[in-house]
C-alpha positions as CSV (number, residue, x, y, z in Angstrom):
1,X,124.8,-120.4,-49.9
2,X,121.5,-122.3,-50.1
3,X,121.1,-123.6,-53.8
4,X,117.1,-124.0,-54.8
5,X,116.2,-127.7,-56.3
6,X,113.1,-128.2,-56.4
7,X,109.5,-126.9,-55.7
8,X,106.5,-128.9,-55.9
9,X,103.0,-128.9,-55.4
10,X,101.7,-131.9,-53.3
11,X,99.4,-134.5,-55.4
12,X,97.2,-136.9,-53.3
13,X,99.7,-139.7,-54.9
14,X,102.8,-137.5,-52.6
15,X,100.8,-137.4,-49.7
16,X,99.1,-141.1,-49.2
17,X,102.2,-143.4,-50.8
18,X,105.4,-141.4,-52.2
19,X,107.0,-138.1,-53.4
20,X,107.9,-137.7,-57.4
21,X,110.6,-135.9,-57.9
22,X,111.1,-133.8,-60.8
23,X,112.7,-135.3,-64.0
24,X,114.4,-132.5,-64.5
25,X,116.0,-132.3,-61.0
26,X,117.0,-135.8,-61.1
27,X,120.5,-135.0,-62.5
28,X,120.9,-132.9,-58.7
29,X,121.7,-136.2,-57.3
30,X,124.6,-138.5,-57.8
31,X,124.0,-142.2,-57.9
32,X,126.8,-144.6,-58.0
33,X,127.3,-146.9,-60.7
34,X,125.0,-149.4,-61.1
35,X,123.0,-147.9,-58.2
36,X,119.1,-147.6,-58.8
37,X,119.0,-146.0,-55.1
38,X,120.7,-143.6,-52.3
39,X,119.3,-142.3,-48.9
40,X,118.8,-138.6,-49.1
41,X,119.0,-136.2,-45.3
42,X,117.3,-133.6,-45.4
43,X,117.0,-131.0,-42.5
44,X,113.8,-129.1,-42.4
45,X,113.0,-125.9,-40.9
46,X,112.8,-126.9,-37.1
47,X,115.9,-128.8,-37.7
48,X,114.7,-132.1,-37.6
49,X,116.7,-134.4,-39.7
50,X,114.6,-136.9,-41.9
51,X,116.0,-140.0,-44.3
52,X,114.5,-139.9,-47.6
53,X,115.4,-142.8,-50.0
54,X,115.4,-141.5,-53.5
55,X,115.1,-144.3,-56.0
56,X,115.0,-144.7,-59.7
57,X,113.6,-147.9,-62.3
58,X,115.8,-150.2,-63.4
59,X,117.5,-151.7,-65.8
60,X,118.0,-148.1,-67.7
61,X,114.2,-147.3,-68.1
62,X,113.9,-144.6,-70.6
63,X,111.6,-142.9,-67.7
64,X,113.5,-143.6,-64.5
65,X,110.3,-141.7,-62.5
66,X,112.5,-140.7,-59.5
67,X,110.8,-140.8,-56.2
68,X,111.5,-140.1,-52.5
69,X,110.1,-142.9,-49.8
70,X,111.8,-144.1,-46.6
71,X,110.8,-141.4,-44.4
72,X,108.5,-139.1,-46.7
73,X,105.4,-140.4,-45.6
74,X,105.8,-140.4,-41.6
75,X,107.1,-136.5,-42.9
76,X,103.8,-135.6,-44.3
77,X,101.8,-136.7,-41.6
78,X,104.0,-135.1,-38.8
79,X,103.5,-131.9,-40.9
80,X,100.0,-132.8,-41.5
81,X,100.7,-131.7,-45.1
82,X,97.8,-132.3,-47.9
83,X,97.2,-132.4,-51.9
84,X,97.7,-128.6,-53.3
85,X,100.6,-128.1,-50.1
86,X,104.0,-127.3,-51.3
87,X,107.7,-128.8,-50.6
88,X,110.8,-126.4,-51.4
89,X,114.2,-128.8,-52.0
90,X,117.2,-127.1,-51.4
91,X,120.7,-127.7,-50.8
92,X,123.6,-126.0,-49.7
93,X,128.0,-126.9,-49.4
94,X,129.0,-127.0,-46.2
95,X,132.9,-127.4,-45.3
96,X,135.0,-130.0,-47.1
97,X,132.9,-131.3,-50.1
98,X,130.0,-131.8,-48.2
99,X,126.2,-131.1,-48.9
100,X,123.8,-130.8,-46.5
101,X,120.0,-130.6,-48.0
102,X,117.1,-128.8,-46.4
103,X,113.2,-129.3,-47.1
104,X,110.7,-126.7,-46.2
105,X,107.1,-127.6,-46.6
106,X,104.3,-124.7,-47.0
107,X,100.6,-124.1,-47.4
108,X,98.5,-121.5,-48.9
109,X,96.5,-119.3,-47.1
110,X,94.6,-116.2,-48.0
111,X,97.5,-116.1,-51.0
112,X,100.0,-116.6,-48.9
113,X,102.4,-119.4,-49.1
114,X,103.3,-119.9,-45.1
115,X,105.4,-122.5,-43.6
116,X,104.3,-125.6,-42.1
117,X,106.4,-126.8,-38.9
């Protein structure tokens, strides 16, 4: 069963440079010790796979600021995604103790959030 994670509203900073993740979805993802970063696949919803590196300050920054490069932006322009788009994280278990995590990006029109292939 899917799980939801995260839904965001695209800033001009997520679309020209790198994603911010949610603080309060950063405890959704497991870092090893002493790790400040882990590669993230995400499948979105015409089942292209897509590496997203998720990294986190240093050094035990109060505000680690978690954010999603590696693939993200080379993502937003295939979808030719904008400011005021939106991304839905989700993630589901798959056999064993895997996790597989999907990414479905939307836009609004006429009040309608639609997806963006």
């Amino acid at each position: 069963m899917e799980q939801h994670r995260f839904t965001k509203l695209l800033s001009p900073t997520d679309t020209s440079h790198r994603l911010t993740v949610p603080m309060a979805n950063l405890g959704d993802f497991e870092f090893p010790t002493g790790q400040h970063t882990i590669n993230i696949e995400a499948t979105d919803t015409t089942e292209q796979q897509w590496i997203f590196r998720l990294s986190i300050r240093r050094n035990n920054n109060p505000n680690p600021r978690p954010v999603f490069t590696g693939q993200w932006i080379r993502f937003v322009k295939q979808k030719g995604l904008r400011a005021g788009d939106k991304i839905v994280f989700s993630r589901q278990q798959i056999e064993g103790d895997g996790v597989q995590y999907r990414i479905r990006a939307e836009r609004k029109i006429f009040n309608y959030w639609v997806n963006v292939q």
